[in-house]
C-alpha positions in Angstrom: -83.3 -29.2 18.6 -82.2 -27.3 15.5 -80.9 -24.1 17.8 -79.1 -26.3 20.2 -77.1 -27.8 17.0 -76.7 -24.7 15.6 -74.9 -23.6 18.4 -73.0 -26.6 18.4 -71.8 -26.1 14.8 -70.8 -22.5 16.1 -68.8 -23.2 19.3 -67.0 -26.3 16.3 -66.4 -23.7 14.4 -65.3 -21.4 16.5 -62.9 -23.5 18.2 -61.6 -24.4 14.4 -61.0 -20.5 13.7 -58.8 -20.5 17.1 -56.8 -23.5 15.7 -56.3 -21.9 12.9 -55.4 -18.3 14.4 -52.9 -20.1 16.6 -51.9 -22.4 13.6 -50.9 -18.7 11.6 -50.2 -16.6 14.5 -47.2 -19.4 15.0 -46.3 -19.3 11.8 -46.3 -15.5 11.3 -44.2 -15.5 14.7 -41.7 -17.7 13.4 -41.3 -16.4 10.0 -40.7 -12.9 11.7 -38.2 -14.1 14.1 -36.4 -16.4 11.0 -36.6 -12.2 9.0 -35.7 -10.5 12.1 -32.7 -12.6 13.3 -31.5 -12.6 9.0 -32.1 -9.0 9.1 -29.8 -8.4 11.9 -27.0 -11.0 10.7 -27.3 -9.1 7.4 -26.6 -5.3 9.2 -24.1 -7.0 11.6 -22.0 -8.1 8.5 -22.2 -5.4 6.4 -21.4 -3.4 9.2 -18.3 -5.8 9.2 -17.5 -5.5 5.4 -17.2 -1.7 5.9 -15.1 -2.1 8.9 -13.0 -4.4 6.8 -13.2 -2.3 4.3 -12.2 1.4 6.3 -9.3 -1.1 7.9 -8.1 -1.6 4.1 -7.8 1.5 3.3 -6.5 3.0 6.6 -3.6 0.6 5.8 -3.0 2.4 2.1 -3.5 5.7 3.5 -0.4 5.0 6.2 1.3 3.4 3.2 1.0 6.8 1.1 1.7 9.1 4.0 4.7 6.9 4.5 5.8 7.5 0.9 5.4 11.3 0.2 7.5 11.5 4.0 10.2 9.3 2.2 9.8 10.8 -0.8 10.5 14.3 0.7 13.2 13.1 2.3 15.0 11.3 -0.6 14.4 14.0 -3.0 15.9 16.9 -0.6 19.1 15.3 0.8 19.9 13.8 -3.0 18.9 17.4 -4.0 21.9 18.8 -1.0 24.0 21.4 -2.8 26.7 20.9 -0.7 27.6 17.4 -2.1 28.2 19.2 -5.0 26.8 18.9 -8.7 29.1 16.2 -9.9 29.1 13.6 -6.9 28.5 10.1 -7.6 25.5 8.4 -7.4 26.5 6.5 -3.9 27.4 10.1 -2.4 24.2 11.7 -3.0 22.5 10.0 0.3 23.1 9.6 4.0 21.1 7.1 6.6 17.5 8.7 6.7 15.9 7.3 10.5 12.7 7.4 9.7 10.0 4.9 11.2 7.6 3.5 8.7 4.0 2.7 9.8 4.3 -1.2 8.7 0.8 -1.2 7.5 -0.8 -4.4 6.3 -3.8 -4.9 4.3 -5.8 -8.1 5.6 -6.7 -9.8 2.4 -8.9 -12.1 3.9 -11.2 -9.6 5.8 -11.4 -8.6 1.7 -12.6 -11.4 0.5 -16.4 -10.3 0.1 -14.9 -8.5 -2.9 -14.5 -11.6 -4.3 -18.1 -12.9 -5.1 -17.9 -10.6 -7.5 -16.3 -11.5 -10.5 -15.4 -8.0 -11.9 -14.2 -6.9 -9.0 -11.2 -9.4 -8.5 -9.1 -7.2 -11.2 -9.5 -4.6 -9.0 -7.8 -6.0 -6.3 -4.3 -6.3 -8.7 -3.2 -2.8 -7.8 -4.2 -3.3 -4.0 -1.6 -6.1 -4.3 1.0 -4.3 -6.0 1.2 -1.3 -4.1 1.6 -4.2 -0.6 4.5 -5.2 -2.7 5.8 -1.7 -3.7 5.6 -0.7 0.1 7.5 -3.7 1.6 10.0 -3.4 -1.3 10.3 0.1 -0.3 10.3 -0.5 3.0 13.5 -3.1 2.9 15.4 -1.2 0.8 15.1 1.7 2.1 16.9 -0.1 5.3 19.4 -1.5 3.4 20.0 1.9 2.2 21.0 3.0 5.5 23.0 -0.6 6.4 25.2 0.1 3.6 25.9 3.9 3.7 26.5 3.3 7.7 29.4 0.5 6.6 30.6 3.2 4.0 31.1 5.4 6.8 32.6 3.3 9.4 35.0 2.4 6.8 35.8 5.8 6.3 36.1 6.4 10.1 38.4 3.6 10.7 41.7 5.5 8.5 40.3 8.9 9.6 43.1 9.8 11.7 45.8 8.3 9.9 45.0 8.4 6.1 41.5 10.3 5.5 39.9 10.4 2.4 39.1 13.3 1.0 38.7 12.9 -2.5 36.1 10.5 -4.8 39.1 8.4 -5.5 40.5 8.0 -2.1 37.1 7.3 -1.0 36.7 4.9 -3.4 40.0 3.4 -2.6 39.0 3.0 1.4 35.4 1.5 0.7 36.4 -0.4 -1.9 34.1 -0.8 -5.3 31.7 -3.9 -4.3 29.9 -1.5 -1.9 30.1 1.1 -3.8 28.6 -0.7 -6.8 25.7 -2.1 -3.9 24.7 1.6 -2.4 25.0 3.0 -6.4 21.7 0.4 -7.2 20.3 0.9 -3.6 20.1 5.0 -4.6 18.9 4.2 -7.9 16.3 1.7 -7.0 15.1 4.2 -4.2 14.6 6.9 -6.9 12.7 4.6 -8.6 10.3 4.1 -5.9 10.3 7.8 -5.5 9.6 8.6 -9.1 7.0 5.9 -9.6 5.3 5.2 -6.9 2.6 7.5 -6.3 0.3 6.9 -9.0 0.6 2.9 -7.5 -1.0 3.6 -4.6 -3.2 6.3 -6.3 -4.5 3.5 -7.8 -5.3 1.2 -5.4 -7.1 3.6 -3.1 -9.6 4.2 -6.4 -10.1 1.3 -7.2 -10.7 -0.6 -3.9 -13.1 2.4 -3.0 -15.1 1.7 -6.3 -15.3 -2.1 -5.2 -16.6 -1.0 -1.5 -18.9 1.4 -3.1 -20.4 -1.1 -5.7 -20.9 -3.9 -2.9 -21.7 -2.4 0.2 -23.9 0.1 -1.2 -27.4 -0.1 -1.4 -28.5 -2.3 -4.6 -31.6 -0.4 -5.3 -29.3 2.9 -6.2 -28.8 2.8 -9.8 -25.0 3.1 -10.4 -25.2 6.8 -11.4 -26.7 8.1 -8.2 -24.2 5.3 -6.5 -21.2 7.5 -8.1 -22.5 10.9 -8.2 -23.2 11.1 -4.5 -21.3 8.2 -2.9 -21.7 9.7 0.4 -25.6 9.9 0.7 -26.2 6.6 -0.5 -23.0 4.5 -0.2 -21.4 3.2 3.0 -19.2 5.6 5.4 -15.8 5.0 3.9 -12.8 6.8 4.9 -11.6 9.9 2.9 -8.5 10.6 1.4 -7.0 13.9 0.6 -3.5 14.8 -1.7 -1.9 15.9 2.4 0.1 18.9 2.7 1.3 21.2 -0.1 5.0 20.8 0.8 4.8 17.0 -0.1 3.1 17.5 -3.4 6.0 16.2 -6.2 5.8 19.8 -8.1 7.1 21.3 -4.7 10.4 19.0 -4.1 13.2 19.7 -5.9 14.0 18.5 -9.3 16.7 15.0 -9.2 20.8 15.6 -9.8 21.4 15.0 -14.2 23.6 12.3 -12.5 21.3 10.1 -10.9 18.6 10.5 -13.8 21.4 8.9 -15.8 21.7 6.1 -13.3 18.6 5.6 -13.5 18.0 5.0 -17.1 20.9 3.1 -17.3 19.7 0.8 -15.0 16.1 0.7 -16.4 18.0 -0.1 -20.0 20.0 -2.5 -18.2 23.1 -1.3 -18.1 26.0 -1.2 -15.7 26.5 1.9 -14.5 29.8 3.1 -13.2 31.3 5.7 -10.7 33.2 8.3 -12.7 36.6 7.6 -11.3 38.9 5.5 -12.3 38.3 2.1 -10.7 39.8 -2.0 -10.8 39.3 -3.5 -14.2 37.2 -5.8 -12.2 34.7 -3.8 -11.2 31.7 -4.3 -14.0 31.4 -7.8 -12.5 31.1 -6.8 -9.4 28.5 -4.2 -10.0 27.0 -7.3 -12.0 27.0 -9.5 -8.9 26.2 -6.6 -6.6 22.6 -6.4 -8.0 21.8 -10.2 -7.2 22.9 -9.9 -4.3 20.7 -6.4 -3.3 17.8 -8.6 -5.3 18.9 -12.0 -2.7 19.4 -9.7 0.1 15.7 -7.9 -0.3 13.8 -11.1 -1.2 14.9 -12.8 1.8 13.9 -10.2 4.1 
């Protein structure tokens, strides 16, 4: 009697211990499922983040290239000997066809960046150069609108009264668009001179911000910095491109449009040498709202 409830009490007991295998077997099933399917959503979106990210900085990186190509440009043909040493301002340029890449940054695939308080100043420069390269971008084809209308005004008395001095040139286009291509050279010099660092600057500091988030949080911040690419995510590289486009190899800026433009940094209206309408500081005056109307609008 006592063996046959003895084995009774062990069949009970054994059919508890498989209850209670299942019971934890389903639990440990689910509870690795729940860690497997986080664990994949977590690689699938960092994987994302650094897509975003490699996407942000392939748009700077066509933004620079853009530049020091521009920048080449501008500084040879204002740099042309053959316009001579004392040409205005407005003569130093012709139409430059050049195709810019259009690159945008997508702010929102950024926005990771963002849970992160001291990150978010980082993102200013990323912002500013945006701004710097669309600026450029639409002046630069103003640029070429008004030096074009300069020289189809030019062309239309060609064959009966051609200019051929500053004065009679000034006389056919007439000082209002001379006044408008003067502040369109200067404010592309501008870009030219300042520029660089800009985007300089945003490449840094959006690849600290990548580096800091999307790399792996048990790397103390040394070893995050000392050897990004072992620990930190794959992020695109940037180099300083080709020697020719380096600023120390471009020729230096004509004495007359370094005046122009500190004149026009101090505020001042600056003036073609010539003699030209007592009118005419007004409509240089009016001339740069309307460049700043014409570019805001675009």
């Amino acid at each position: 009697m006592i063996l046959t409830n003895f084995f009774h009490l062990f069949e009970d007991a054994a059919r508890n211990w498989d209850m209670v295998k299942l019971t934890l077997s389903t639990f440990a099933g689910a509870g690795t499922a729940i860690w497997v399917a986080r664990h994949n959503d977590s690689r699938k979106l960092h994987r994302e983040n650094v897509a975003a990210g490699n996407l942000a900085l392939l748009a700077l990186r066509d933004q620079i290239n853009d530049f020091l190509v521009f920048r080449k440009r501008f500084r040879h043909d204002v740099a042309n000997p053959a316009r001579g040493s004392v040409a205005p301002v407005y003569m130093l340029v012709q139409p430059m066809f050049f195709q810019y890449a259009e690159s945008a940054v997508d702010f929102a695939s950024l926005s990771f960046l963002m849970e992160q308080r001291n990150h978010i100043p980082k993102l200013n420069s990323l912002v500013f150069s945006t701004k710097l390269y669309r600026n450029l971008m639409k002046l630069d084809t103003f640029r070429n609108e008004t030096i074009r209308e300069m020289q189809e005004k030019l062309a239309e008395v060609e064959h009966t009264n051609p200019a051929r001095t500053a004065k009679e040139i000034e006389r056919v286009v007439g000082p209002f668009l001379i006044s408008t291509a003067t502040y369109v050279v200067v404010g592309l010099a501008l870009h030219a001179r300042d520029d660089e660092n800009v985007y300089r600057q945003a490449v840094k500091e959006l690849r600290e911000a990548l580096l800091d988030t999307l790399g792996p949080w048990w790397w103390p911040d040394r070893l995050r910095k000392r050897w990004p690419k072992l620990v930190g995510p794959a992020l695109i590289d940037f180099t300083d491109g080709d020697p020719d486009v380096q600023e120390d190899a471009l020729p230096a800026l004509p004495k007359q449009l370094l005046s122009a433009m500190e004149a026009q940094e101090n505020g001042e209206v600056t003036t073609p040498s010539t003699n030209m309408p007592s009118w005419y500081g007004s409509a240089s005056n009016y001339s740069q709202l309307t460049v700043h109307y014409i570019l805001a609008k675009r």
